[in-house]
C-alpha positions as CSV (number, residue, x, y, z in Angstrom):
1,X,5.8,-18.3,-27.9
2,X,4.4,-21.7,-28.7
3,X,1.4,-23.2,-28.3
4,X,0.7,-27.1,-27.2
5,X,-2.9,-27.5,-27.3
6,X,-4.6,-23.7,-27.0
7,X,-2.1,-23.9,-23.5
8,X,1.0,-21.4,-23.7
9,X,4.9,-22.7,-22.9
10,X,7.2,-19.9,-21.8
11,X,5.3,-17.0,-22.8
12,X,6.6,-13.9,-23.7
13,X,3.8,-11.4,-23.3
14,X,0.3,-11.3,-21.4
15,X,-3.1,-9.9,-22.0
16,X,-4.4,-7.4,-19.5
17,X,-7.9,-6.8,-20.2
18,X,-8.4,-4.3,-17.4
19,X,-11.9,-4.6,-15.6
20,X,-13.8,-7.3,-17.5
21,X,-17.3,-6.6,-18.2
22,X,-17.0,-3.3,-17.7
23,X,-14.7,-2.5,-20.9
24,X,-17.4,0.0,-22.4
25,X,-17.1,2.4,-19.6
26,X,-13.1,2.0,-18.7
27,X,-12.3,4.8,-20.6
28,X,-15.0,7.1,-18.1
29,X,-13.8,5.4,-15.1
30,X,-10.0,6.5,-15.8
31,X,-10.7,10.0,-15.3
32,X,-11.2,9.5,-11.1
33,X,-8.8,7.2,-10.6
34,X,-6.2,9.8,-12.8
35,X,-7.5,11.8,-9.8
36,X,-6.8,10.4,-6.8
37,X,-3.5,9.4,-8.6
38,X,-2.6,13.0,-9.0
39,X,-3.8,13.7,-5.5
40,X,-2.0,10.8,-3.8
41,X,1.3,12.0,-5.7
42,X,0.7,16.0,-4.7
43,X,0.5,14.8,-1.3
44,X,3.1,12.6,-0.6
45,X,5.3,14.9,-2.8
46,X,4.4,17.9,-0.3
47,X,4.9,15.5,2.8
48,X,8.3,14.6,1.6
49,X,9.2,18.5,1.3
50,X,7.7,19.5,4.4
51,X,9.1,17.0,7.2
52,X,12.6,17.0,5.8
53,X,12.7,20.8,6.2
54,X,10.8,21.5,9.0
55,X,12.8,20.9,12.7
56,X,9.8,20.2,15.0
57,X,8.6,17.0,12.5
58,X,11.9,15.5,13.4
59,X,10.4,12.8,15.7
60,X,9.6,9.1,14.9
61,X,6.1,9.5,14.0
62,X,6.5,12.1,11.1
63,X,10.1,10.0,10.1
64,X,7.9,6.9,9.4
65,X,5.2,9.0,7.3
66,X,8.1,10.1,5.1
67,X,8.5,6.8,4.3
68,X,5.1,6.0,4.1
69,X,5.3,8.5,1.6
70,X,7.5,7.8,-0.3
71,X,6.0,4.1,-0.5
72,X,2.9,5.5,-1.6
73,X,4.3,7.8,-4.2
74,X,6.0,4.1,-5.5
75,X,2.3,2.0,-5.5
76,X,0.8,5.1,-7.4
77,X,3.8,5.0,-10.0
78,X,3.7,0.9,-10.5
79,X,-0.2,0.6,-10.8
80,X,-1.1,3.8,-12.7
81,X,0.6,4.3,-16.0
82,X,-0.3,1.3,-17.3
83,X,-3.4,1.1,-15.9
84,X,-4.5,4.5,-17.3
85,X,-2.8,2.8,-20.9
86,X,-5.5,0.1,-20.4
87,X,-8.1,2.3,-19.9
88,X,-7.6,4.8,-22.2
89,X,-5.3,3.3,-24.9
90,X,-6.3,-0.1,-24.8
91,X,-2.4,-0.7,-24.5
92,X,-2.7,-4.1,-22.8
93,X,0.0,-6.7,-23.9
94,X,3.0,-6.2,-21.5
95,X,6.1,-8.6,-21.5
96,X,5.4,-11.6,-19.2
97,X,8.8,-10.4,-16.8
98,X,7.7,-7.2,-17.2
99,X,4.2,-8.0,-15.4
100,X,6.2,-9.5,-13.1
101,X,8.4,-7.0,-12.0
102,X,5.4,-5.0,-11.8
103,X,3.8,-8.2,-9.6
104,X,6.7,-7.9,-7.2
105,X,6.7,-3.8,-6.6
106,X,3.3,-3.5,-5.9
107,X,3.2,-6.6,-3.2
108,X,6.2,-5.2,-1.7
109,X,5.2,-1.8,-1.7
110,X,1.8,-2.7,0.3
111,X,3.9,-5.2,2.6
112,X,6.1,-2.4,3.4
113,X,3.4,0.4,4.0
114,X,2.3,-2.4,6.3
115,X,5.4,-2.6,7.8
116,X,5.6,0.9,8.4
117,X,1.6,1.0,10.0
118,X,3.5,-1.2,12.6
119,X,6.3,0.8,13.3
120,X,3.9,4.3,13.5
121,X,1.7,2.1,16.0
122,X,4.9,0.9,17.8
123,X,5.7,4.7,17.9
124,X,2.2,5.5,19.6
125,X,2.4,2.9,22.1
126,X,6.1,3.8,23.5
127,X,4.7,7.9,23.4
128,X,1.6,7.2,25.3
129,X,2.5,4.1,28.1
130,X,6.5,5.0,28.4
131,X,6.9,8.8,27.3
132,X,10.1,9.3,29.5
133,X,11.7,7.2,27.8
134,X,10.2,7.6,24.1
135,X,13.6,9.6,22.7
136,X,15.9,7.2,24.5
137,X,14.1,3.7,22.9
138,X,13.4,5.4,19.6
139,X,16.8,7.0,18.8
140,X,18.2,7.7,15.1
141,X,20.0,4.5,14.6
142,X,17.0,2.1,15.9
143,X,14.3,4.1,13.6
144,X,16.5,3.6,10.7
145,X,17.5,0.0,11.6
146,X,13.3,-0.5,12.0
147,X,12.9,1.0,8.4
148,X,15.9,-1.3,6.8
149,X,14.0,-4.8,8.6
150,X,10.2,-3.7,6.8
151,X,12.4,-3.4,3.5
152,X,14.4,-6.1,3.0
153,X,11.4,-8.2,5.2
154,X,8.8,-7.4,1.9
155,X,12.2,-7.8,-0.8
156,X,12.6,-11.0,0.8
157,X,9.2,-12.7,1.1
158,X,7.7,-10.7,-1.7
159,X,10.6,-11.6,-3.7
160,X,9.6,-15.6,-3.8
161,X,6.2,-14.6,-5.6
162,X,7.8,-14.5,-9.0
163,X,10.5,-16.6,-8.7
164,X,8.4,-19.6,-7.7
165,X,5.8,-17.9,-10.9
166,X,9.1,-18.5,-13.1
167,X,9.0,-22.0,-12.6
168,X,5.5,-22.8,-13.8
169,X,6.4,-23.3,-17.8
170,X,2.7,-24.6,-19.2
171,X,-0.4,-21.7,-19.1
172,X,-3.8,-22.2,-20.3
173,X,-4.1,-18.8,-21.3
174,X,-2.3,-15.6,-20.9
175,X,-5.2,-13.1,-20.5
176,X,-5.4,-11.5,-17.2
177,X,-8.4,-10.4,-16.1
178,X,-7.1,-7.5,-14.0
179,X,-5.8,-3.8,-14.5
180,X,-2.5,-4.9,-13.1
181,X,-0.4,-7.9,-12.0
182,X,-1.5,-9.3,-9.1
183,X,-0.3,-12.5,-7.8
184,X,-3.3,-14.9,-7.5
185,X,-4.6,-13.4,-10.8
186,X,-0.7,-14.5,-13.0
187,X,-1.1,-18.1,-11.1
188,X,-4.9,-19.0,-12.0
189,X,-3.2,-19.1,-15.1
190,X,-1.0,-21.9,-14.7
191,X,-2.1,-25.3,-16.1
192,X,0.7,-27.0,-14.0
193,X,0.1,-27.5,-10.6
194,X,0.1,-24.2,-8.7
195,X,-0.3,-25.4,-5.0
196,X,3.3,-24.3,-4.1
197,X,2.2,-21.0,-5.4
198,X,-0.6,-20.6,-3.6
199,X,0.7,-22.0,-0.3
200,X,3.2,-19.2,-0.4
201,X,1.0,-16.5,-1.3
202,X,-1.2,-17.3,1.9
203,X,2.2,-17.8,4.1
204,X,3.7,-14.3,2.6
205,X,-0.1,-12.2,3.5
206,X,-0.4,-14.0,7.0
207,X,3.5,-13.4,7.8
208,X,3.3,-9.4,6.7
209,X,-0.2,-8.7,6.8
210,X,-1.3,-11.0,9.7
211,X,1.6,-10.4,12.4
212,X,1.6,-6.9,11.7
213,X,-2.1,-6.3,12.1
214,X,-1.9,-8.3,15.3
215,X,0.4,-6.5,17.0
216,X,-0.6,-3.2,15.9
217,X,-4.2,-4.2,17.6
218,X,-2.0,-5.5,21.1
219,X,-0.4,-1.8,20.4
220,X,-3.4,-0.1,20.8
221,X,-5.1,-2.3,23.3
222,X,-2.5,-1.1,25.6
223,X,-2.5,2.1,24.5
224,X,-6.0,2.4,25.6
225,X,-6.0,0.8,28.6
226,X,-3.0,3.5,29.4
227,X,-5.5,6.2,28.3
228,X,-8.2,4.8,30.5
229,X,-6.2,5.0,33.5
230,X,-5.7,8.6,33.4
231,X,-7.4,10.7,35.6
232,X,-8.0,13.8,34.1
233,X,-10.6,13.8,31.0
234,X,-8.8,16.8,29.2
235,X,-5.4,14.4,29.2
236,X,-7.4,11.2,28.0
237,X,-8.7,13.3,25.0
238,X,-5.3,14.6,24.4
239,X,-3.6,11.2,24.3
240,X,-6.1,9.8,22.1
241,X,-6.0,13.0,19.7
242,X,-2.8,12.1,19.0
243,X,-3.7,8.5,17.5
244,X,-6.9,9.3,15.7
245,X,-5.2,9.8,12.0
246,X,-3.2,6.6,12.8
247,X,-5.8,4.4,13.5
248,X,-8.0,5.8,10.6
249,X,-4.9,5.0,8.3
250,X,-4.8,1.4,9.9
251,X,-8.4,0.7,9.4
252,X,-8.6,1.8,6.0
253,X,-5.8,0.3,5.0
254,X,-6.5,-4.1,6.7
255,X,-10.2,-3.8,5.5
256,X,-9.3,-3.2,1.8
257,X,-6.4,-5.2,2.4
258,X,-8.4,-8.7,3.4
259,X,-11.0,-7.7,1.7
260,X,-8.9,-7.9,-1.9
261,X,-6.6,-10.8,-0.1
262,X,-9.6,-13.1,0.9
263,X,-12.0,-12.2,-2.2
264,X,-9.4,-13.4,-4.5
265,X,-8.8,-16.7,-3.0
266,X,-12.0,-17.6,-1.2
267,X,-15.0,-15.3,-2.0
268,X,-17.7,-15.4,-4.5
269,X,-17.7,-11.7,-5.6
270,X,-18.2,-10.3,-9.2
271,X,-15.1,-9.9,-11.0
272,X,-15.8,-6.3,-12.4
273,X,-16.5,-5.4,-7.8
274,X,-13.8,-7.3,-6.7
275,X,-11.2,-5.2,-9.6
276,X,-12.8,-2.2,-9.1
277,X,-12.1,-2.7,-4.9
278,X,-9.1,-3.9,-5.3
279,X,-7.8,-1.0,-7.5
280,X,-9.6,1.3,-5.0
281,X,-7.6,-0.4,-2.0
282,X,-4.0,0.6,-3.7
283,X,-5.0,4.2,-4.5
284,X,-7.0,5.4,-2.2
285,X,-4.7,5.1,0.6
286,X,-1.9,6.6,-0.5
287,X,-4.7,9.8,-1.3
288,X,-6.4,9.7,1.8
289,X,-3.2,9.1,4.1
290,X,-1.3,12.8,3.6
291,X,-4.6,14.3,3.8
292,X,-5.7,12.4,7.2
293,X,-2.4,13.6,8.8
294,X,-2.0,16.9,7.0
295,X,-5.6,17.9,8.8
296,X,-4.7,16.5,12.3
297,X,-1.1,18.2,12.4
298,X,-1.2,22.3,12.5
299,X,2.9,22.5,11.4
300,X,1.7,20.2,8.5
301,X,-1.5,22.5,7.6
302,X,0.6,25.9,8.2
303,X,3.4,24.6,5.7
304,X,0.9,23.5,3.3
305,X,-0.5,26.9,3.5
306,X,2.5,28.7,2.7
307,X,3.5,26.5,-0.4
308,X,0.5,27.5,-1.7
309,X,0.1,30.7,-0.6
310,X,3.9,31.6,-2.3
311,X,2.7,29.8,-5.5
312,X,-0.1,31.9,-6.2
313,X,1.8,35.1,-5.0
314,X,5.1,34.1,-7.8
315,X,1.9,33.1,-10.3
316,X,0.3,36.9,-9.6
């Protein structure tokens, strides 16, 4: 790695520093976030067992969780380990194409949970205003051709992140003052002119994050004006019962979403909050999601029950 002038050409490793200012307590602060880790993974790992093998949770809705799953069990396993190393290790050098590889899983990993809150609100709307015809427009071949567009829609547009990073040759500095490789975080780093980077950063969020939130809030305007219209109470409560978890995923997940995506580029917020939020924002979700909809679906909580129930009975 050479050095022109205390700026970096080409370099080979970075510096993550983990939470600045709060270095004194990271180790502490590992211990909940090893928590929710290990409670995002038991979930998702228990949601993937359950609606494979259970008949009834063969519908759209409980499909799209799968994935959702499974995209959360893959944020949890590209943030955490070396986080945790950070934190507890003070492991924090990784290989500059390392970071990121790292840079380019996580984005596409949120863009595709994204993806998926669209298809689950898509699900909703075509259940609720067109149930006749629910099975008919959401058949086998059009949920998995749905699932195929979110992925390669995040490879793609995620995928110019680091390749336009790859071109930038001349850093001032190669600390990062983050517990993992986020995108505006690697090109505040540049000492060449990042504009390009930038731009595309911004189109990327508005095209995944933007659209999708959008149309998942037309979704649910309809939705509720479809609700409205019905006469009896009991079948208003019903049809809303049945979107609950969904919308409580949704919301959780845009508000920490813009609030890490505007922070970062616009806002005026502490370092050590804005790390500490945006950390929060990938693994909470992925914690809170199999518990939302494990609570609001009986087959789901009776299942659950059982796994356990078994394990303590082969432990006994």
């Amino acid at each position: 790695m050479a050095s022109i002038n205390t700026s970096y050409l080409n370099p080979e490793t970075v510096i993550l520093i983990g939470i600045p200012g709060l270095e004194h307590v990271q180790f502490w602060i590992g211990f909940p976030f090893l928590a929710v880790c290990l409670v995002a993974l038991l979930g998702n790992i228990i949601l993937l067992i359950i609606i494979p093998t259970e008949h009834s949770l063969h519908q759209p809705m409980y499909i799209f969780l799968a994935v959702l799953a499974a995209t959360d069990i893959g944020l949890c396993a590209a943030i955490a380990p070396k986080m945790l190393a950070i934190f507890w290790f003070r492991s924090c050098s990784m290989a500059f194409d390392t970071c990121l590889a790292q840079l380019f899983f996580i984005h596409a990993l949120q863009c595709m949970e994204s993806g998926i809150l669209l298809a689950m609100a898509f699900d909703r709307y075509v259940a609720i205003c067109d149930p006749l015809r629910h099975t008919s427009i959401l058949t086998s071949s059009i949920l998995c051709r749905m699932i195929v567009i979110v992925a390669i829609r995040a490879t793609v547009l995620v995928g110019l992140l680091p390749i336009l990073i790859k071109r930038l040759h001349v850093f001032h500095s190669i600390v990062i003052a983050h517990s993992y490789c986020e995108h505006m975080a690697v090109v505040k780093l540049a000492a060449e002119d990042a504009q390009v980077n930038k731009a595309c950063g911004l189109f990327v969020g508005f095209t995944i994050l933007g659209f999708d939130m959008i149309f998942i809030l037309i979704s649910y305007i309809l939705i509720f004006q479809a609700v409205f219209h019905l006469r009896q109470k009991e079948a208003r409560l019903k049809a809303f019962n049945t979107c609950t978890a969904h919308i409580f995923v949704f919301l959780e997940f845009y508000i920490l979403a813009f609030f890490s995506f505007f922070s970062h580029r616009f806002g005026h917020v502490a370092p050590p909050t804005h790390i500490l939020l945006s950390t929060i924002y990938l693994l909470v979700p992925p914690a809170l999601n199999p518990i939302v909809y494990g609570v609001k679906n009986k087959v789901i909580r009776k299942r659950v029950a059982q796994i356990f129930l078994l394990s303590h009975i082969s432990y006994q």
